[in-house]
PDB file with SEQRES, HELIX, SHEET and CRYST1 records, atoms N, CA, C and O in Angstrom:
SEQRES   1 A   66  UNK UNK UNK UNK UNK UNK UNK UNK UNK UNK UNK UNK UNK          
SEQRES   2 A   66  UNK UNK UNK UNK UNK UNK UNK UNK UNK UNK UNK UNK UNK          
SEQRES   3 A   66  UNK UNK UNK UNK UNK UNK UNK UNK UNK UNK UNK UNK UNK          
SEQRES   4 A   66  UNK UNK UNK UNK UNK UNK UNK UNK UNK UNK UNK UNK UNK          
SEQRES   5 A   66  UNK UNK UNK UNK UNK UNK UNK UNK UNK UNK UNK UNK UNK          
SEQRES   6 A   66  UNK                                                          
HELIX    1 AA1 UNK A   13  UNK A   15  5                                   3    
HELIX    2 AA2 UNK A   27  UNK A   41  1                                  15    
HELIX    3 AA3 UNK A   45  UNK A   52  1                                   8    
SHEET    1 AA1 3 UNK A   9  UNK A  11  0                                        
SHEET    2 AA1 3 UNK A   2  UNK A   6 -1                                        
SHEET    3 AA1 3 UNK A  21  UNK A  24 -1                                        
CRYST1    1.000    1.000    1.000  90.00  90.00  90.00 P 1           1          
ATOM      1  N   UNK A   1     -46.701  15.112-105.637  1.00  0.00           N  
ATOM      2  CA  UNK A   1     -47.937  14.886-104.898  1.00  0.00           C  
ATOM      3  C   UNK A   1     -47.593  14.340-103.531  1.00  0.00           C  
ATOM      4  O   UNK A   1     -46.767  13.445-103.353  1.00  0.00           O  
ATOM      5  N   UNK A   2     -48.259  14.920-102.613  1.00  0.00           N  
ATOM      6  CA  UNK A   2     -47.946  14.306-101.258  1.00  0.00           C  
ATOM      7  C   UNK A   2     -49.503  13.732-100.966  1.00  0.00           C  
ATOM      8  O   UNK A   2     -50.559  14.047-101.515  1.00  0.00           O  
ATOM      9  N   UNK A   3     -49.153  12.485 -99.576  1.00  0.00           N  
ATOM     10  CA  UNK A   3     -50.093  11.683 -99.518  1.00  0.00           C  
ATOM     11  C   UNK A   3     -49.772  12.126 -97.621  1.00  0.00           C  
ATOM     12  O   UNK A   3     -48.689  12.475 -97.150  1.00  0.00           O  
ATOM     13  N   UNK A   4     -51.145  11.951 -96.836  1.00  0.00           N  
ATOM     14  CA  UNK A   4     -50.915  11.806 -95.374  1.00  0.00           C  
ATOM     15  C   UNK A   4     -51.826  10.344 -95.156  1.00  0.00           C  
ATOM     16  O   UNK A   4     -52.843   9.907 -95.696  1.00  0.00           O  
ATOM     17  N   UNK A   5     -50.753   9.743 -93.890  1.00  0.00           N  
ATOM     18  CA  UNK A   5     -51.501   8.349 -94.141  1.00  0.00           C  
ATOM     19  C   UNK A   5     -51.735   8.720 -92.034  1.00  0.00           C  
ATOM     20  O   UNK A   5     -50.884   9.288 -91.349  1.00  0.00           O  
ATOM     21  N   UNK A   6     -52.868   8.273 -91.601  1.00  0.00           N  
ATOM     22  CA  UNK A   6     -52.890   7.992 -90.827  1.00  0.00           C  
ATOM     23  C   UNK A   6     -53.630   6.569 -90.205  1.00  0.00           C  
ATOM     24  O   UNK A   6     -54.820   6.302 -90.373  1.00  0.00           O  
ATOM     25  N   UNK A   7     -52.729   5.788 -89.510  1.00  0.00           N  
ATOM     26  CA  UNK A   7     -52.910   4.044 -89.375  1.00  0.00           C  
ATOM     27  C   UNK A   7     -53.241   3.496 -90.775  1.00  0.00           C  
ATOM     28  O   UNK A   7     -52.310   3.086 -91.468  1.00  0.00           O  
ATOM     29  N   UNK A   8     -54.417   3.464 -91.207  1.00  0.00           N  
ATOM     30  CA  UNK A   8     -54.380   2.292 -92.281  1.00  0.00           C  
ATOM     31  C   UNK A   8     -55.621   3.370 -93.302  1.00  0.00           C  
ATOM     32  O   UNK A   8     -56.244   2.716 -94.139  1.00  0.00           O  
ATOM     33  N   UNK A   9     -55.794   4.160 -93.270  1.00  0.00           N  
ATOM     34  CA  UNK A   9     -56.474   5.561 -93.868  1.00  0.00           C  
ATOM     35  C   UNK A   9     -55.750   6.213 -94.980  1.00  0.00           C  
ATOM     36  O   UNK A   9     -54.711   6.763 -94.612  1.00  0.00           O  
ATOM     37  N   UNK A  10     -55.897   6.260 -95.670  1.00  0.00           N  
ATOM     38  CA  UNK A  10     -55.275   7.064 -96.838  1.00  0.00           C  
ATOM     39  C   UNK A  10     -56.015   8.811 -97.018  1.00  0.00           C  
ATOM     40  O   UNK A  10     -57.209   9.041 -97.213  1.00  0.00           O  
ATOM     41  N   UNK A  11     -54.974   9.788 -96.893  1.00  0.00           N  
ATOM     42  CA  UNK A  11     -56.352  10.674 -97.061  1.00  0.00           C  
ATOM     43  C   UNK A  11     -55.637  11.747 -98.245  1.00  0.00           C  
ATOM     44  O   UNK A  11     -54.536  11.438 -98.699  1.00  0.00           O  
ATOM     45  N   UNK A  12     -56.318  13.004 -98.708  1.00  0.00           N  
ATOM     46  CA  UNK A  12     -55.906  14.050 -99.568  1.00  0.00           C  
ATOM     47  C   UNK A  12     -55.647  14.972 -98.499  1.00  0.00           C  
ATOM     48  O   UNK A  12     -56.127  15.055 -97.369  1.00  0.00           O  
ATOM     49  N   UNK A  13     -54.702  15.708 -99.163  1.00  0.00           N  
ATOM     50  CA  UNK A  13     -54.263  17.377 -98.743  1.00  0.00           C  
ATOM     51  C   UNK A  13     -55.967  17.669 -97.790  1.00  0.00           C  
ATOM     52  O   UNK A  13     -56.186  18.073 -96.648  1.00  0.00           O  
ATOM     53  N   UNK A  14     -56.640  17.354 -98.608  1.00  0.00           N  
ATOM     54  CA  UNK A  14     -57.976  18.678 -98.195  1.00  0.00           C  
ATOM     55  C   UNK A  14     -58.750  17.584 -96.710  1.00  0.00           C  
ATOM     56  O   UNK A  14     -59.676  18.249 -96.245  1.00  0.00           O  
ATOM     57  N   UNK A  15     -58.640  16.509 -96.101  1.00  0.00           N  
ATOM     58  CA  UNK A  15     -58.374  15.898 -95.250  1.00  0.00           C  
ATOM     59  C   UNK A  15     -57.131  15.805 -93.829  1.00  0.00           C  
ATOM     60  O   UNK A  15     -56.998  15.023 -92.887  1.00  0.00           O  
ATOM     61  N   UNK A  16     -56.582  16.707 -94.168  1.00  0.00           N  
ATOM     62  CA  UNK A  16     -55.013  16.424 -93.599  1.00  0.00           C  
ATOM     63  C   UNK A  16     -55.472  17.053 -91.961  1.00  0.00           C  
ATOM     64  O   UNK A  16     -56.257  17.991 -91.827  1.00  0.00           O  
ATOM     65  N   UNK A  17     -54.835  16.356 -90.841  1.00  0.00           N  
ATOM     66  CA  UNK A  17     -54.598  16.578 -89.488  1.00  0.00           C  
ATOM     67  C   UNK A  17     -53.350  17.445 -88.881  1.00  0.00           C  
ATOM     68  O   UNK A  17     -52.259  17.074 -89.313  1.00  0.00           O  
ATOM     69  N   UNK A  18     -53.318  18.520 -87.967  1.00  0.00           N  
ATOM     70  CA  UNK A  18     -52.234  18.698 -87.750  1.00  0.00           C  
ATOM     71  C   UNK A  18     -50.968  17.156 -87.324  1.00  0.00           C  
ATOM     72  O   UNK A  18     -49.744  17.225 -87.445  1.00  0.00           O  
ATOM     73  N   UNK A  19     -51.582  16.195 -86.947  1.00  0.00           N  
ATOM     74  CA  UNK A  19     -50.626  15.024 -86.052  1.00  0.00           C  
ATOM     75  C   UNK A  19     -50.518  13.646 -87.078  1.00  0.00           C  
ATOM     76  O   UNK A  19     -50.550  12.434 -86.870  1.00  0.00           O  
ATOM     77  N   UNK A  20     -50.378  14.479 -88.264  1.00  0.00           N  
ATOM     78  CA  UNK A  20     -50.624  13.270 -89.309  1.00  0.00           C  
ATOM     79  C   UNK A  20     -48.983  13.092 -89.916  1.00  0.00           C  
ATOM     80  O   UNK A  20     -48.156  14.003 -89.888  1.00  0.00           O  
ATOM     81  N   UNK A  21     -48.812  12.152 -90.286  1.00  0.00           N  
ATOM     82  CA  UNK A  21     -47.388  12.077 -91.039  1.00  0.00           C  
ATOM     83  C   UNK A  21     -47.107  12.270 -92.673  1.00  0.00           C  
ATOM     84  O   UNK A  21     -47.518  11.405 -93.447  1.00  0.00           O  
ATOM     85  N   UNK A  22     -46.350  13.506 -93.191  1.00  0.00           N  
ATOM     86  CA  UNK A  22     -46.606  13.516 -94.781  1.00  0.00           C  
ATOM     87  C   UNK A  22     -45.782  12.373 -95.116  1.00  0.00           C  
ATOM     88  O   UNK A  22     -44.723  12.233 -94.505  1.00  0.00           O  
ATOM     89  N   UNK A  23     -45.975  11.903 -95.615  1.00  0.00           N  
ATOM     90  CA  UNK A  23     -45.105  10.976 -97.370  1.00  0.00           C  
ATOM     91  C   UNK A  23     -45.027  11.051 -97.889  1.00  0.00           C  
ATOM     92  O   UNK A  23     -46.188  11.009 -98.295  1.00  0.00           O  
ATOM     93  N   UNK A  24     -44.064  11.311 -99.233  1.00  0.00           N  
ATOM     94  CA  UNK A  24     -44.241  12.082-100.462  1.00  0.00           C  
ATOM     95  C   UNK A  24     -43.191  10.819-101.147  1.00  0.00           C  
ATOM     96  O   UNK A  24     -42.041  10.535-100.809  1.00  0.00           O  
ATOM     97  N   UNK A  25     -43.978  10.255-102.130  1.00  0.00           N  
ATOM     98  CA  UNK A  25     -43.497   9.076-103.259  1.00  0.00           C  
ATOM     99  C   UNK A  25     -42.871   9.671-104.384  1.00  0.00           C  
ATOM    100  O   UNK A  25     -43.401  10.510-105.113  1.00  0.00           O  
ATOM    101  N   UNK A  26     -41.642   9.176-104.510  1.00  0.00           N  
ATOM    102  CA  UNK A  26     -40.805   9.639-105.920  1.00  0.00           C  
ATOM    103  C   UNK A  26     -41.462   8.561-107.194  1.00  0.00           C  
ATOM    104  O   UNK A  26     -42.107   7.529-107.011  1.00  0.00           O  
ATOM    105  N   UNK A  27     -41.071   9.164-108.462  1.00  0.00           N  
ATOM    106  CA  UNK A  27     -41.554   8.102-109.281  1.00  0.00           C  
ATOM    107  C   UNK A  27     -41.758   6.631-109.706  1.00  0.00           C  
ATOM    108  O   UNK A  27     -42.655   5.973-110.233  1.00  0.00           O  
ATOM    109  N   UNK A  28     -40.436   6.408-109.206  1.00  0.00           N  
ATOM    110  CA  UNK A  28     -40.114   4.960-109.342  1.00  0.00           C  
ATOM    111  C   UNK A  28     -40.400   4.621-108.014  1.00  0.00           C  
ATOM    112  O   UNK A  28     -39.770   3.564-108.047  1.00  0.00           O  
ATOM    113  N   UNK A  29     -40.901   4.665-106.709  1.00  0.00           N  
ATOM    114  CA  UNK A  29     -41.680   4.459-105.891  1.00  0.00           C  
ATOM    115  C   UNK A  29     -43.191   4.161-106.270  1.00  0.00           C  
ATOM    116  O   UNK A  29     -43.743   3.123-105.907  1.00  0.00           O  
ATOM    117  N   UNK A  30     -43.995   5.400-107.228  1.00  0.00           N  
ATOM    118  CA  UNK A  30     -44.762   5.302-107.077  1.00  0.00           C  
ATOM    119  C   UNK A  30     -45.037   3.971-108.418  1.00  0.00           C  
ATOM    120  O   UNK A  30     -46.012   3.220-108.450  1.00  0.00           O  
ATOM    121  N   UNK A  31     -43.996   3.983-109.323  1.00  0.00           N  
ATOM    122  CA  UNK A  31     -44.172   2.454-110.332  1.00  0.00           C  
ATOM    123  C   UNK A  31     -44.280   1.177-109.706  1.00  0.00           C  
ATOM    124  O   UNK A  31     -45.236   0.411-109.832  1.00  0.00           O  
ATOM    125  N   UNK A  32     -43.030   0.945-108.875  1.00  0.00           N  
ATOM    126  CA  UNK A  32     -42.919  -0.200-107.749  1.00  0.00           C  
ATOM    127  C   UNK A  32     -44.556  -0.392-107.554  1.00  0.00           C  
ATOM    128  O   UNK A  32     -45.207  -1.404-107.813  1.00  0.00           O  
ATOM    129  N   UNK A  33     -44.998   0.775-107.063  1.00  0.00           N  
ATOM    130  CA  UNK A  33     -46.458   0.225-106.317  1.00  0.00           C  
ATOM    131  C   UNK A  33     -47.381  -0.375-107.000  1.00  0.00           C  
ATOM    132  O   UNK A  33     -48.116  -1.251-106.545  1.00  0.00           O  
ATOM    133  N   UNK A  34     -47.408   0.194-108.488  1.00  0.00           N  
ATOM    134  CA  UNK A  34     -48.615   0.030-109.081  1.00  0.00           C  
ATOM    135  C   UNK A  34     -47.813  -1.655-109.680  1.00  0.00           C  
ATOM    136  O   UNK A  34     -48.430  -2.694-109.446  1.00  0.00           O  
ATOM    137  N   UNK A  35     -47.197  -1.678-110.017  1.00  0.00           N  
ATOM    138  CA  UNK A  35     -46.563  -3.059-110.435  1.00  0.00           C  
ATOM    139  C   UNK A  35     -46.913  -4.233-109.491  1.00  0.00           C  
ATOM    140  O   UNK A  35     -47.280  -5.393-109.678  1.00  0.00           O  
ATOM    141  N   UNK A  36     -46.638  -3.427-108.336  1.00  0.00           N  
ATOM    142  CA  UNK A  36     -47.086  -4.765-107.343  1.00  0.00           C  
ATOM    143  C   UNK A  36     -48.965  -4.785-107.462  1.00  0.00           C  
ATOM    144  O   UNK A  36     -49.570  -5.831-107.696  1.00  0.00           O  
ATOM    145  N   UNK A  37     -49.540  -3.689-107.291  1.00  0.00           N  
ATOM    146  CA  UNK A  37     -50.522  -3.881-107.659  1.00  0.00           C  
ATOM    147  C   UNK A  37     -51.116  -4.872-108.580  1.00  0.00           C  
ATOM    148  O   UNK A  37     -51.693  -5.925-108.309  1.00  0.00           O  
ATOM    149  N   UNK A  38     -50.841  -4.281-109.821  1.00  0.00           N  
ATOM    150  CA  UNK A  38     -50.898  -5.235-110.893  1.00  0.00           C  
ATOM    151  C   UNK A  38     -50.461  -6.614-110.672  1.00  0.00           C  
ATOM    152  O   UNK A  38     -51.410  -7.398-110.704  1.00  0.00           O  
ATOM    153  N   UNK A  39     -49.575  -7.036-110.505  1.00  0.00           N  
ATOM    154  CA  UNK A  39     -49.413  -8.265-109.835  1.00  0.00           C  
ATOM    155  C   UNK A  39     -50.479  -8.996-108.899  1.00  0.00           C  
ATOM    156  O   UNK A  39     -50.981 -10.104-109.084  1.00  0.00           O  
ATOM    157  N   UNK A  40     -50.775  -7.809-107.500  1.00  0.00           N  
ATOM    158  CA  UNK A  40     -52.061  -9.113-106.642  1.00  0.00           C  
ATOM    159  C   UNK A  40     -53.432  -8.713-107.453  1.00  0.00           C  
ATOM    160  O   UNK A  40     -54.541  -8.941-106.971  1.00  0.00           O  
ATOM    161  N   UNK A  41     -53.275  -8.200-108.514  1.00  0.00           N  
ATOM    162  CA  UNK A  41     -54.606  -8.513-109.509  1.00  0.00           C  
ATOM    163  C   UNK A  41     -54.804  -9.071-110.631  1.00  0.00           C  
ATOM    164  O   UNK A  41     -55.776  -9.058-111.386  1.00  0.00           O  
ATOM    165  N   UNK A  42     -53.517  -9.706-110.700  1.00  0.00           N  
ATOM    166  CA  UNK A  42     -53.117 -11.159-111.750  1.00  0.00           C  
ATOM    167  C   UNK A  42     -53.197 -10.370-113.393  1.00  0.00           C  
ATOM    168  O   UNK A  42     -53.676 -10.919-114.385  1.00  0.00           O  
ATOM    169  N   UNK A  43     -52.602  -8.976-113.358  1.00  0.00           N  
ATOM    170  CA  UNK A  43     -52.400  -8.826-114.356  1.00  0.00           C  
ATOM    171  C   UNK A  43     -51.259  -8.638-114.539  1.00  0.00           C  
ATOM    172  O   UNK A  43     -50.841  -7.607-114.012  1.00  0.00           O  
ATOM    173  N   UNK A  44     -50.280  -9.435-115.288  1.00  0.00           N  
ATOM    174  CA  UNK A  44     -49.064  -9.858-115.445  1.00  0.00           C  
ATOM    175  C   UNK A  44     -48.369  -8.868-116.424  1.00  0.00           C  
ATOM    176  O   UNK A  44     -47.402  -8.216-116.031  1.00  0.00           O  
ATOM    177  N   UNK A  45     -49.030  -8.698-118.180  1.00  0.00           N  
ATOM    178  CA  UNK A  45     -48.986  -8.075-118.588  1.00  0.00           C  
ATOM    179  C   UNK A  45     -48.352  -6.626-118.084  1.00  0.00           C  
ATOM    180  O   UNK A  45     -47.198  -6.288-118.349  1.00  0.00           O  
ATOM    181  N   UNK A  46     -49.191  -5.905-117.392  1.00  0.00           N  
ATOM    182  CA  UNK A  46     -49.016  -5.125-116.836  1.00  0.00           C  
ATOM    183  C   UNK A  46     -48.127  -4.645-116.082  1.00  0.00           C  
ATOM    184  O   UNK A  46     -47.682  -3.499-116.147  1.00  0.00           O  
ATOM    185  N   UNK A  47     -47.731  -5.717-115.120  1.00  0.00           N  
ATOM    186  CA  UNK A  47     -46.624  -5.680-113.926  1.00  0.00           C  
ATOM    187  C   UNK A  47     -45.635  -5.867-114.572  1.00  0.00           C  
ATOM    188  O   UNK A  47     -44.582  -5.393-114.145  1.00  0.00           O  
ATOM    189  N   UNK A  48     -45.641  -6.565-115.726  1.00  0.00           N  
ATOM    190  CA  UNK A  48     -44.367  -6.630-116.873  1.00  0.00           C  
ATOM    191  C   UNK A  48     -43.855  -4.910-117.314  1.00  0.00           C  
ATOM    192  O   UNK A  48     -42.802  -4.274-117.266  1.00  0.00           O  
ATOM    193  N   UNK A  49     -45.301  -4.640-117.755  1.00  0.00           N  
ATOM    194  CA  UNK A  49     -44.869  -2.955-118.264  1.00  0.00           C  
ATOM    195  C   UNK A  49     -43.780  -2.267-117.159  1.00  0.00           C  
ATOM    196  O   UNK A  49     -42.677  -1.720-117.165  1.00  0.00           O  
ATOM    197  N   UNK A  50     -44.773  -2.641-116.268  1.00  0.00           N  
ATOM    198  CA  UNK A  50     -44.170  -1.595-115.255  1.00  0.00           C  
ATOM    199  C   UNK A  50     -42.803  -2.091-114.457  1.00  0.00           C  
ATOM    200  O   UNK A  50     -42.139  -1.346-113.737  1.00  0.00           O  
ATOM    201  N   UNK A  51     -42.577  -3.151-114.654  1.00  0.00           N  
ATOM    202  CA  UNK A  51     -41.344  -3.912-114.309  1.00  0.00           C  
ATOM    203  C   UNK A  51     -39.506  -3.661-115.637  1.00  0.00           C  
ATOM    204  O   UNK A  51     -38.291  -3.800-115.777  1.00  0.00           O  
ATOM    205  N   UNK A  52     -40.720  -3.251-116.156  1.00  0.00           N  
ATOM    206  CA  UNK A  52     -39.859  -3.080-117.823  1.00  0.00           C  
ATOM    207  C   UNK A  52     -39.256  -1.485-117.510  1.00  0.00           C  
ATOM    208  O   UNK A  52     -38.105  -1.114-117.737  1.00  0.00           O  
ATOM    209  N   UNK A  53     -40.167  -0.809-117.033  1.00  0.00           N  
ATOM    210  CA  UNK A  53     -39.557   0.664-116.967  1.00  0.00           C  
ATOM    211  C   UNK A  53     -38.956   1.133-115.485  1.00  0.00           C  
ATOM    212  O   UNK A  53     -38.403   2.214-115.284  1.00  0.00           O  
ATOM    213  N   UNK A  54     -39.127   0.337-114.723  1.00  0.00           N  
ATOM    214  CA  UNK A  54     -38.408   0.353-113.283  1.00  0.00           C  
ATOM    215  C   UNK A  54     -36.748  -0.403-113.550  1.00  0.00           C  
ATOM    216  O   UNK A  54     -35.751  -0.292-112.836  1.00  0.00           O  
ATOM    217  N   UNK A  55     -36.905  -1.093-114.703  1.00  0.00           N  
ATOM    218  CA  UNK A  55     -35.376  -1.646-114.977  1.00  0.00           C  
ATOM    219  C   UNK A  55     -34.710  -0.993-115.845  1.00  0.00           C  
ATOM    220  O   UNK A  55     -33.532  -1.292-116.041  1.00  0.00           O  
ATOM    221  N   UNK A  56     -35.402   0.168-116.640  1.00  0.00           N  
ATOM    222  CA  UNK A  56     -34.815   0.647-117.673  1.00  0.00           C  
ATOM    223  C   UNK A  56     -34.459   2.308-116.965  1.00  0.00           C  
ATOM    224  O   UNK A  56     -33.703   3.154-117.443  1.00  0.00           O  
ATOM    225  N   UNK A  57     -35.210   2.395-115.806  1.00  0.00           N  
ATOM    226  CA  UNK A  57     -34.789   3.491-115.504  1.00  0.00           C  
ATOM    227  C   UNK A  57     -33.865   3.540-114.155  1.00  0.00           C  
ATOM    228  O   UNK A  57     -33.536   4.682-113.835  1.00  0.00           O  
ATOM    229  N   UNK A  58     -33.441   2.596-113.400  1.00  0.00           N  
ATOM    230  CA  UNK A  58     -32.845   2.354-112.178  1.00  0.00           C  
ATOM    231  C   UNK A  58     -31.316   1.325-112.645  1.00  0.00           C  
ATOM    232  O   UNK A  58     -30.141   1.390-112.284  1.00  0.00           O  
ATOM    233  N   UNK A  59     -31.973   0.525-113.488  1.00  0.00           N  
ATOM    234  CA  UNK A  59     -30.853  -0.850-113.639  1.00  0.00           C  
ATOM    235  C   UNK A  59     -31.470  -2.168-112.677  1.00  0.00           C  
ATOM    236  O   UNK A  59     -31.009  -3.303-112.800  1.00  0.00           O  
ATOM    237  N   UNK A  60     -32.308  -1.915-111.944  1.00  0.00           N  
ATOM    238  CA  UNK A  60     -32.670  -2.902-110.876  1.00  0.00           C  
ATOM    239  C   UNK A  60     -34.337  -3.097-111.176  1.00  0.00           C  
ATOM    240  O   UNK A  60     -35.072  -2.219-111.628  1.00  0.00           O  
ATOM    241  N   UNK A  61     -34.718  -4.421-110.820  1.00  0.00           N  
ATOM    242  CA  UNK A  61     -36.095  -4.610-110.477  1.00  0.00           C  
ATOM    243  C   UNK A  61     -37.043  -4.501-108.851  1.00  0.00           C  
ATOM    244  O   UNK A  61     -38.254  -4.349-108.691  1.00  0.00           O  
ATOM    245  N   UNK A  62     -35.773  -4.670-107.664  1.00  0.00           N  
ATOM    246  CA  UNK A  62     -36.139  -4.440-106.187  1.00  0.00           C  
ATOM    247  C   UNK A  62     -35.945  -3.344-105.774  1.00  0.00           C  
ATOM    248  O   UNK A  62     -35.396  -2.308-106.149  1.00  0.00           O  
ATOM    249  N   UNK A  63     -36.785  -3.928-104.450  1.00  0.00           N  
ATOM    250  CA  UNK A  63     -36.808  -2.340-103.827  1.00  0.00           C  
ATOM    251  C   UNK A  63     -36.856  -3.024-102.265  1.00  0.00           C  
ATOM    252  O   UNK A  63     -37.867  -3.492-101.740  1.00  0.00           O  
ATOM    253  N   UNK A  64     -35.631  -2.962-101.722  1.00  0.00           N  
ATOM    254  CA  UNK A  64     -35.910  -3.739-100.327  1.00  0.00           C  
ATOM    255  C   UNK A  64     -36.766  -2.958 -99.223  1.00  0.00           C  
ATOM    256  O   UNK A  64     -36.760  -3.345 -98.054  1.00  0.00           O  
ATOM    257  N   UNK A  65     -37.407  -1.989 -99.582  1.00  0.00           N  
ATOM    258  CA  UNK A  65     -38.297  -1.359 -98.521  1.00  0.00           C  
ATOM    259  C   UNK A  65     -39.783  -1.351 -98.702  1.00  0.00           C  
ATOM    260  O   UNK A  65     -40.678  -1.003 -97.932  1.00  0.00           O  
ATOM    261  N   UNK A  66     -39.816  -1.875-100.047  1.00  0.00           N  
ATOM    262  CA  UNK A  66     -41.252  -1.874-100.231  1.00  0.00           C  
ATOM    263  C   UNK A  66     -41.424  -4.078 -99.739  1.00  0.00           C  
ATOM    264  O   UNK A  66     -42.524  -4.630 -99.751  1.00  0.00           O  
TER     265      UNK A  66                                                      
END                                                                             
């Protein structure tokens, strides 16, 4: 799945600009995110799950770019 972000806009394919920038998130990118998510919504549980399978599938819990 690709995402085009322009400034602080999130948009779909069916939105897209010629002067827009694609991004395209690999999996364990797109876990990182939702983990942190889960996290600034104080569900711990959760960020655990997803912290559990970002270590079981990398060896690591960081990601110095996010």
């Amino acid at each position: 799945m690709s995402v085009e972000i322009e400034g602080d806009h999130v948009m779909g394919e069916e939105d897209s600009d010629e002067d827009e920038e694609e991004v395209t998130w690999s999996m364990i990118d797109s876990m990182r995110l939702w983990r942190n998510d889960a996290i600034m919504q104080h569900l711990y549980e959760t960020a655990a799950f997803w912290g559990d399978k970002i270590l079981s599938w990398t060896g690591k819990l960081t990601h110095s770019c996010v």
